[in-house]
C-alpha positions in Angstrom: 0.0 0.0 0.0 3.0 2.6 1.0 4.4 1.3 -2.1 1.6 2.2 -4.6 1.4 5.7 -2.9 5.2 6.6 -3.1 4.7 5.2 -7.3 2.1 7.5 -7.5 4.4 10.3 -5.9 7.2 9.5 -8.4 5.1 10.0 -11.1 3.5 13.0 -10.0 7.4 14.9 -9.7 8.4 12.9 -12.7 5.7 14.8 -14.7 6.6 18.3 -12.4 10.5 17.5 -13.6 9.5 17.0 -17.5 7.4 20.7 -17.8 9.9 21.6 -16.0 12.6 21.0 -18.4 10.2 22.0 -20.9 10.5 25.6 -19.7 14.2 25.8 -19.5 14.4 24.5 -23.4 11.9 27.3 -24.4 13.8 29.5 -22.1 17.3 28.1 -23.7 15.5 29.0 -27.2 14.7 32.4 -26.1 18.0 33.3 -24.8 19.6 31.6 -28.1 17.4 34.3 -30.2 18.5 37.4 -27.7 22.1 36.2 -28.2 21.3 36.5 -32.2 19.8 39.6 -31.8 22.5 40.8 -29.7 25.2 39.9 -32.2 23.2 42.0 -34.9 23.0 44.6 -32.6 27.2 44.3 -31.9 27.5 44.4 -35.9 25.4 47.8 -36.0 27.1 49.3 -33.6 30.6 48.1 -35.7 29.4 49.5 -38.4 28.1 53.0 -37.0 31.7 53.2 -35.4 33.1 53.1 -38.4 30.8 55.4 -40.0 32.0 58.0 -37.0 35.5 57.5 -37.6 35.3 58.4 -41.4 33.1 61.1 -40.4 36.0 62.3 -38.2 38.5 62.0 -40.3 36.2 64.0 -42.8 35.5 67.0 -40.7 39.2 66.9 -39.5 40.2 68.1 -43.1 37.2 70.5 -43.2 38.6 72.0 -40.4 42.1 72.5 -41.8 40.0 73.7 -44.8 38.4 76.4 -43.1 41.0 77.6 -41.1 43.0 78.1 -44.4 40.4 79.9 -45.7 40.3 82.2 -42.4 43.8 82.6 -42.9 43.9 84.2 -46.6 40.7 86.4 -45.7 42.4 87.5 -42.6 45.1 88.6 -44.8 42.1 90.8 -47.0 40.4 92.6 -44.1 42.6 95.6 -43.9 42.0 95.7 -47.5 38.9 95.5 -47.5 38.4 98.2 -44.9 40.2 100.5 -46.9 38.7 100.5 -50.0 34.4 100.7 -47.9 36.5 103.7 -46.4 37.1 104.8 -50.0 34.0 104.3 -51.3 32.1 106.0 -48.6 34.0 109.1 -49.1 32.7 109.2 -52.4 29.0 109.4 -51.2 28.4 112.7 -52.9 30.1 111.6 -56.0 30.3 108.7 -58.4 33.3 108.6 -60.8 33.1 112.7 -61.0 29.2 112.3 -61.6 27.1 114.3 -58.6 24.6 111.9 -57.5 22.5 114.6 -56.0 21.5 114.4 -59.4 20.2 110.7 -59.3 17.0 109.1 -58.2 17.0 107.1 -54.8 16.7 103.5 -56.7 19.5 104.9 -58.8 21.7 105.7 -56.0 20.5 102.2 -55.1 22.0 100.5 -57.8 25.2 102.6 -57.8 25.6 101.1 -54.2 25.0 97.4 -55.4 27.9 97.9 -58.0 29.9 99.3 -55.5 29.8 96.6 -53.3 30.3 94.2 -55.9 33.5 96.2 -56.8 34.8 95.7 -53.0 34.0 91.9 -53.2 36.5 91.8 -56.3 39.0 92.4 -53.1 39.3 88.3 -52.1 39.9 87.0 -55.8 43.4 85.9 -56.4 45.1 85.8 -59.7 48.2 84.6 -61.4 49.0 87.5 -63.7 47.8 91.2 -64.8 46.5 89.7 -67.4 44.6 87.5 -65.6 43.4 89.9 -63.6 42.3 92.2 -66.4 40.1 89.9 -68.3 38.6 89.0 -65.2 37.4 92.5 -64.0 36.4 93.2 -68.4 34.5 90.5 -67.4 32.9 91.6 -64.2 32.4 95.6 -66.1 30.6 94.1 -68.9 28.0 91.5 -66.6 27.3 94.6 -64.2 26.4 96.7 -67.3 30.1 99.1 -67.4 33.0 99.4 -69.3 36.4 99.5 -68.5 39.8 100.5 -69.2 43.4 100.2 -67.8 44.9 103.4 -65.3 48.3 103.7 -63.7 50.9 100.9 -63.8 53.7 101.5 -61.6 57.4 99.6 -62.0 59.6 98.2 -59.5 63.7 99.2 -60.0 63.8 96.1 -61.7 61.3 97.2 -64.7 58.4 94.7 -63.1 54.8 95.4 -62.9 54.5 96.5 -59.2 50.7 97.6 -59.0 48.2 98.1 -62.0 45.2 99.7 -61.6 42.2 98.3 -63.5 39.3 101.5 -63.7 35.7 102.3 -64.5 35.4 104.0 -67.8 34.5 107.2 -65.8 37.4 107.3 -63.3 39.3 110.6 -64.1 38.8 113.6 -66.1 39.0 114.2 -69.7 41.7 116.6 -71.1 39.6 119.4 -72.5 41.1 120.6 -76.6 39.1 123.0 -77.2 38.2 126.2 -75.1 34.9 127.6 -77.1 31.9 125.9 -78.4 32.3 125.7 -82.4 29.4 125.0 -84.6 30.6 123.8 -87.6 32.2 121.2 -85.3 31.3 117.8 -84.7 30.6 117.6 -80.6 28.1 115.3 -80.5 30.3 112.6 -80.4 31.6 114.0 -76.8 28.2 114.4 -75.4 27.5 110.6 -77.1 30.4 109.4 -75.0 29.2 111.3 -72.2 25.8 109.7 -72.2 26.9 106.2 -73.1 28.9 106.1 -70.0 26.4 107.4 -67.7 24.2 104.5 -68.8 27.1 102.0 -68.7 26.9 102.7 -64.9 23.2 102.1 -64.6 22.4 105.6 -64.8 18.8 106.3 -65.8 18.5 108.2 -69.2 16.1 110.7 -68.0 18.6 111.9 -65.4 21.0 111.7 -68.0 19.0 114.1 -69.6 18.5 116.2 -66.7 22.5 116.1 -65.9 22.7 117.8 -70.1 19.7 119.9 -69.2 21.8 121.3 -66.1 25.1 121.8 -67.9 23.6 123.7 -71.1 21.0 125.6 -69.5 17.8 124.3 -70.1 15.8 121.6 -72.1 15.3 124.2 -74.9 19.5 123.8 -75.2 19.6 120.3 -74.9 22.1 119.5 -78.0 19.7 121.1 -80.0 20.7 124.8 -80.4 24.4 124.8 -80.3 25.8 121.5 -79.8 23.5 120.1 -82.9 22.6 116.6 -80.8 21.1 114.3 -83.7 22.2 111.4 -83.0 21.3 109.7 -79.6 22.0 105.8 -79.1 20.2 104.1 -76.4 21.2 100.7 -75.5 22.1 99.1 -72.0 23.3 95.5 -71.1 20.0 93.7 -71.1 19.9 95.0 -75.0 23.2 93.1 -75.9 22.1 90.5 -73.8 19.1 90.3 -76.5 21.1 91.0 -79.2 23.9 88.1 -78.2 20.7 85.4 -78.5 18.6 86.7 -81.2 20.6 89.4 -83.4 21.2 86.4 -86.4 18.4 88.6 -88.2 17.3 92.7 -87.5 15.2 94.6 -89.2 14.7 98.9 -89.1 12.8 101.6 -90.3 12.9 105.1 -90.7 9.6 106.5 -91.6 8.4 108.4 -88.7 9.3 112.0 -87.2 7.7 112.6 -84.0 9.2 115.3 -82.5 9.3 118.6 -82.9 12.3 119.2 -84.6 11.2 116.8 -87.6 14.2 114.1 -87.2 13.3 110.6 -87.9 13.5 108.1 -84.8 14.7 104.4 -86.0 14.3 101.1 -84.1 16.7 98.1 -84.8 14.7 95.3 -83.8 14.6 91.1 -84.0 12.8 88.3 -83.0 12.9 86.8 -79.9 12.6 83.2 -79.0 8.7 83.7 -78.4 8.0 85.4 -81.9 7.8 88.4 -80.2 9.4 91.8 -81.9 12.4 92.8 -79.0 14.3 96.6 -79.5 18.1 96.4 -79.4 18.7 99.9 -79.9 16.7 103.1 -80.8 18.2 105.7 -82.7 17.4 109.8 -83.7 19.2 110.6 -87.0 19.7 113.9 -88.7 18.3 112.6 -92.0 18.1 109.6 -94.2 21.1 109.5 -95.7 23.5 106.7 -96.7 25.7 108.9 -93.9 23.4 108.8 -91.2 22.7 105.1 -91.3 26.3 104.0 -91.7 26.6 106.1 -88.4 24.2 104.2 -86.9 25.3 100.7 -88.3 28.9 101.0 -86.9 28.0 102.6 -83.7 24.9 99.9 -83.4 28.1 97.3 -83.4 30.5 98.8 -81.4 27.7 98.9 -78.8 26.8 95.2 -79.6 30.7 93.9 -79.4 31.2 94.2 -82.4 29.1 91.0 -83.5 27.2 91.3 -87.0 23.9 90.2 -87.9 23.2 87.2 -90.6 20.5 88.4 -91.9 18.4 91.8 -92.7 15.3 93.3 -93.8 14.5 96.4 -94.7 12.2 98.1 -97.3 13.5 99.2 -100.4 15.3 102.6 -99.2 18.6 103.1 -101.7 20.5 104.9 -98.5 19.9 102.1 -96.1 21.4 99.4 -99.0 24.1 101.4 -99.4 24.9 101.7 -96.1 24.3 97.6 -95.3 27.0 97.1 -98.2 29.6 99.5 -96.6 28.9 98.1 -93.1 27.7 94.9 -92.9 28.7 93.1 -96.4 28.4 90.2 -95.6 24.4 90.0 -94.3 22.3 88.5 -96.7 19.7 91.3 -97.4 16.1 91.0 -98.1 13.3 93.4 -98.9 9.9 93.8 -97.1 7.0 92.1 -99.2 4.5 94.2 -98.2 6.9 96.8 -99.5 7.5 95.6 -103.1 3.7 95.0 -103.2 2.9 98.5 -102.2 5.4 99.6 -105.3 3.7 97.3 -107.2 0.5 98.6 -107.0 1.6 102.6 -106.9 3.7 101.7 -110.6 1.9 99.3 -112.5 -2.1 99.8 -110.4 -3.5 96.5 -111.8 -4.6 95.2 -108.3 -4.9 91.4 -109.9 -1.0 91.6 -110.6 -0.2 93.2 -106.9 -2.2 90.2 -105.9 -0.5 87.3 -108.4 3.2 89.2 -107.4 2.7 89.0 -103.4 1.3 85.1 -103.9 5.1 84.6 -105.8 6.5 86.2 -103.1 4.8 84.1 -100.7 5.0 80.9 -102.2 7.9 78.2 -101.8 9.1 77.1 -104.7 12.6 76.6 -106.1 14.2 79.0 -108.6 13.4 77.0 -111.3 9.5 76.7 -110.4 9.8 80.6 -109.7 11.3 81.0 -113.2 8.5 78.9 -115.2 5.5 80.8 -112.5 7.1 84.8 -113.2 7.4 84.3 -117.2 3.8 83.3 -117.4 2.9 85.9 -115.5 4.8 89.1 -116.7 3.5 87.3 -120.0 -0.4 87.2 -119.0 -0.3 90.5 -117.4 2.0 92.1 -120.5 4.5 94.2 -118.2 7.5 92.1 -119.9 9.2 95.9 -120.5 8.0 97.5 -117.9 10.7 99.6 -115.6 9.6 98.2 -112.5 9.5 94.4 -113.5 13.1 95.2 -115.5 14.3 96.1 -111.9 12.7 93.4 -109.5 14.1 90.3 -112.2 17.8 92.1 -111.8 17.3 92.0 -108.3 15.7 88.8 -107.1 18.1 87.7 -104.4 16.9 91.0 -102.3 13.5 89.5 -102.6 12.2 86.3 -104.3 12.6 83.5 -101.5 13.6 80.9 -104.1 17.2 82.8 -104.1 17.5 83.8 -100.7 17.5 79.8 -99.2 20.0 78.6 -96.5 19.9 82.0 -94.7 17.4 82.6 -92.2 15.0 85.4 -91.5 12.7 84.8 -88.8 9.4 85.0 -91.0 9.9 88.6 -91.5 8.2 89.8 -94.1 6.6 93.4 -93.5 7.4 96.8 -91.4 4.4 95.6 -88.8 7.0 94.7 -86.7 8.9 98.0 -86.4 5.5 99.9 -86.9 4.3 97.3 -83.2 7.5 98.4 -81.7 6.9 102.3 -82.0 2.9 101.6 -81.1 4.9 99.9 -78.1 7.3 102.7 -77.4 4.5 105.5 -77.7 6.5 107.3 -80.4 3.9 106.6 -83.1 3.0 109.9 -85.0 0.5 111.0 -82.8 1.4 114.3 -82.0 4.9 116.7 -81.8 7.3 115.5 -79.2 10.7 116.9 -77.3 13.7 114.3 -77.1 13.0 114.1 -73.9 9.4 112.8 -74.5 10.5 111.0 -76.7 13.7 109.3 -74.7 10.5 109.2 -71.5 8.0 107.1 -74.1 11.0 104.8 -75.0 11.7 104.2 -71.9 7.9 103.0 -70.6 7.8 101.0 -73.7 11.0 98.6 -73.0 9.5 98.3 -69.4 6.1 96.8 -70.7 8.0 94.6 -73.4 10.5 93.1 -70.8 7.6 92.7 -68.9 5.7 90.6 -71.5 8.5 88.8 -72.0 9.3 87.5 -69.1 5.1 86.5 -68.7 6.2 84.6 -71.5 9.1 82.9 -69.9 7.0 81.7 -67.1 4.0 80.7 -68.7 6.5 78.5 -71.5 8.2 77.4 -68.3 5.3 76.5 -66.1 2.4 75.8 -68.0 1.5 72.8 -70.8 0.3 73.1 -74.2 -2.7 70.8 -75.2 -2.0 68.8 -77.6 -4.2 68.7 -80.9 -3.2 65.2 -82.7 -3.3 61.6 -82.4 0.4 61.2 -82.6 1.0 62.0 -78.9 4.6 61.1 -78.7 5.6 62.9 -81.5 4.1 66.0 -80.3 4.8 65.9 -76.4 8.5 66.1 -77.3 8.3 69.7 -79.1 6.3 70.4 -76.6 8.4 70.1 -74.1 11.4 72.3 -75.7 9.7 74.9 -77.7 7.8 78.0 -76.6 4.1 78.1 -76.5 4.4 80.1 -79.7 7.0 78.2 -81.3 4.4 75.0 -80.3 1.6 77.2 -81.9 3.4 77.3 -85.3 4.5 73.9 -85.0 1.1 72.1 -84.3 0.1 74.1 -87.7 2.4 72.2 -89.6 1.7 68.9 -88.1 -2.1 69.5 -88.7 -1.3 69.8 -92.6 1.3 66.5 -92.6 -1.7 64.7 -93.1 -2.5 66.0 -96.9 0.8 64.8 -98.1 1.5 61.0 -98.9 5.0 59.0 -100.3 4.5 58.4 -103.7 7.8 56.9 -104.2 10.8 56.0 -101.8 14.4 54.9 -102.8 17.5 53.7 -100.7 21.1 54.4 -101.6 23.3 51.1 -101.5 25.0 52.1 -98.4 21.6 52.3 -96.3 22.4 55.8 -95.1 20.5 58.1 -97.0 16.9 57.8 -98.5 15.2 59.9 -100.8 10.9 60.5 -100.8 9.1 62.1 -103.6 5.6 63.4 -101.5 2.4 64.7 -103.1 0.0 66.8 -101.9 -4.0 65.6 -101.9 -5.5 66.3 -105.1 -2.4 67.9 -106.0 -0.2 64.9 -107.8 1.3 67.0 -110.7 3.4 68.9 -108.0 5.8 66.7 -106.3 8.3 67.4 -103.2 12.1 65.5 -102.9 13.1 65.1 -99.4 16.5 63.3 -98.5 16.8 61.6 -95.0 20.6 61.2 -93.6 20.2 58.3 -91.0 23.5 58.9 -90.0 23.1 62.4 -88.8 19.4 62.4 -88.4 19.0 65.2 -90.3 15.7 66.1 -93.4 17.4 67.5 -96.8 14.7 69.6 -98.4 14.7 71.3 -101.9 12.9 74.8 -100.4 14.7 75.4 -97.0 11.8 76.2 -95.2 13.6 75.2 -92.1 16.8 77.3 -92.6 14.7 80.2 -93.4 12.2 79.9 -90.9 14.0 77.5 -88.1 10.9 75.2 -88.1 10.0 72.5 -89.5 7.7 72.1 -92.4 4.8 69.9 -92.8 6.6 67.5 -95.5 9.4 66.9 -92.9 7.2 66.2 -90.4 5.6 63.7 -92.7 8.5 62.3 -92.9 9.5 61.9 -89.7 6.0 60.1 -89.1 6.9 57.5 -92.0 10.0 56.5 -89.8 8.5 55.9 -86.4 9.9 58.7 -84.7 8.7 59.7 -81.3 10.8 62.9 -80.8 12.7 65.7 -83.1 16.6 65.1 -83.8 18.2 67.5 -82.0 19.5 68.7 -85.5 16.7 69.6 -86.2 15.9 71.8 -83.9 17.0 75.3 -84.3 18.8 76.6 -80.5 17.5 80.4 -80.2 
């Protein structure tokens, strides 16, 4: 009986004994997963110290860096003290120019280009030279020009300081001690003008500082110092004029002032079709003098760079002065010009019609050829003067012999006439020079403005797109401007009346050759040549050099071959 009962007990502490050890296994596992843990943990923290040690190392050398740096601008700070001590003594005057005389946002931005010239302080150079190109550099961003002053020599002959000066620093030597008419002194009081504005003077107190020295308004260079030329320009122009001066155009034809000089606008086109002024002028006449005045002085103030391409109307002094100046711009004539002539000479209004619709058309010169025979012929004005004239002068206006130069679509004075509607110098009624200088200043504020609406909405906003071939037509979309995309969705509306009607392939692969027709149009057919080597569309009327985009056949092209974008050749960068 004890026996059975002390069994039972066994069993009973047998069964306590094996949950027991059941415990301390799961309690074995656990710890075997915490020492797992815990080694992941230990490789971490390995890790992070090494991380911190790099780190260390890092902003060990930084250190040295900066304390360097602290080093060669400690060496500056005298410097730099004396040249604010310098500049502050100057408060009343700026390079001999009394700035009582200025606006407060002028004297503003005579301060900003003051404190840019003391930042010039902690820039090191190699050489003079160096140094000089550097500060030509700095003059012509901050809208000034600049020349070299006193150079002083060690005993050994070296260069031991150079000074590098603001076109105004110091005092012209005066030749001549009376005022003579018969002389040319407008230049001076040019020179004196340009460098005013070349140090973000505004031109009406540039006008003010003339008014002061002569007298009064009534003696501003037009009683005895004969002022008929003015040049306005300042470094946002030749910022213009550096992107989009390939092609200008200028007219002479209005005189709104009260002294009966005609005002001229160079202008171009801008990247967003838009007409942009690089320079107004006021000549003395319109003579082959006066514009070859304003041609070289137009670019000297541009650095010299000349345009590819003009277009003018038909004035014998402005030709003449194009081929002195600028021989080597292709020259064309304003359509709307010749048709005008057209109609005053020959007043048949259905040949002014047919001539502007040869004007207009593309064709090459031997299509032109065939179309103006037939119809000189139909119209019977083989002999007269003015036809006689226009065939011995067809590459000034026929497009056929003007190709591979481009123009920007100019084809008519409306773009100078929209720049003086802009400028408020329209003939409207009798103006000073000073109104006048006033209204061209208000209108360059609006068409900067517009312009830069322009930019943004290009920039920010997308186009909607107006085909199927989506691919094809998000790419342009992307690069051009909204009115470049305007002009181009035209043409890729029209692709679709054109079809191949024959396609051959050179033995090497590279180029092929398409003969296209136009819908219900098959007796006139159009050669394009595709290089797949350089990507680029050969085609027989230019459109795209003369125009920079590209034409509805090209596009069709372009189509044929699965392209999803435009080769970068063939897209003009303006």
């Amino acid at each position: 009986m004890r026996f059975s009962k002390f069994v039972a007990i066994v069993q009973v502490r047998v069964t306590i004994y094996s949950k027991f050890v059941a415990i301390v296994q799961v309690r074995v596992a656990i710890v075997e997963v915490r020492v797992a843990i815990y080694s992941k943990f230990v490789e971490v923290v390995q890790v992070r110290v090494a991380i911190v040690e790099v780190r260390v190392v890092i902003y060990s050398k930084f250190v040295t860096i900066v304390e360097v740096r602290i080093a060669i601008y400690s060496k500056f700070f005298a410097i730099v003290e004396v040249r604010v001590a310098i500049v502050q003594n100057r408060n009343d005057r700026w390079f001999g120019f009394p700035t009582s005389l200025l606006s407060d946002r002028e004297q503003g931005g005579l301060s900003r280009v003051a404190a840019a010239a003391v930042r010039l302080v902690v820039v090191l150079f190699s050489s003079c030279d160096q140094a000089w190109y550097f500060y030509k550099g700095f003059a012509w961003k901050h809208g000034f020009s600049a020349h070299r002053g006193t150079t002083q020599l060690d005993v050994a002959g070296n260069v031991k300081t150079q000074e590098f000066c603001c076109s105004k620093e110091g005092f012209r030597v005066s030749k001549v001690n009376t005022i003579d008419r018969q002389r040319a002194h407008i230049k001076a009081d040019i020179d004196e003008a340009t460098t005013l504005k070349e140090v973000d003077v505004g031109t009406s107190q540039v006008m003010n500082y003339l008014t002061q020295q002569v007298g009064g308004y009534h003696n501003v260079g037009f009683s005895h110092k004969d002022l008929y030329n003015a040049l306005q320009r300042d470094s946002t122009s030749i910022s213009d004029y550096t992107c989009f001066g390939d092609v200008i155009t200028f007219d002479a034809a209005y005189k709104d002032n009260l002294y009966g000089r005609p005002i001229m606008s160079i202008v171009g086109v801008n990247h967003h079709y838009n007409t942009i002024l690089f320079a107004t002028t006021i000549i003395a006449n319109e003579t082959s003098q006066s514009f070859e005045w304003v041609l070289q002085n137009f670019l000297e103030a541009m650095m010299n760079k000349s345009p590819i391409s003009i277009v003018t109307d038909g004035d014998r002094a402005m030709q003449r002065a194009i081929k002195s100046i600028i021989p080597y711009a292709k020259h064309k004539l304003y359509s709307w010009h010749l048709s005008r002539n057209a109609q005053a000479n020959i007043g048949d209004p259905k040949f002014t019609a047919t001539f502007s619709k040869c004007m207009a058309s593309w064709w090459t010169t031997e299509e032109f050829d065939i179309q103006w025979l037939s119809v000189v012929s139909e119209f019977n004005v083989e002999k007269h003067p003015l036809v006689i004239e226009k065939e011995n002068t067809l590459h000034l206006w026929e497009q056929a012999y003007l190709t591979d130069h481009f123009f920007a679509n100019i084809r008519s004075t409306q773009r100078c006439e929209s720049m003086n509607a802009s400028l408020a110098i329209a003939p409207k009624h009798n103006k000073t020079y000073l109104d006048v200088v006033r209204s061209i200043e208000d209108g360059i504020s609006r068409i900067r403005m517009n312009e830069l609406k322009a930019d943004y909405l290009s920039s920010q906003t997308k186009p909607f797109q107006i085909t199927k071939l989506v691919d094809l037509e998000s790419h342009p979309a992307e690069i051009y401007t909204r009115e470049s995309f305007r002009a181009f969705q035209d043409e890729l509306k029209r692709e679709t009346l054109y079809r191949i009607q024959e396609e051959n392939q050179s033995l090497s692969d590279e180029f092929q050759n398409y003969i296209l027709t136009k819908y219900k149009e098959k007796n006139r057919t159009f050669e394009i040549s595709f290089d797949s080597r350089t990507e680029t569309l050969n085609y027989s009327y230019k459109k795209f050099e003369i125009v920079g985009l590209l034409c509805r056949h090209q596009l069709h092209i372009l189509k044929h071959l699965d392209y999803t974008y435009l080769p970068g050749t063939l897209i003009q960068s303006r």
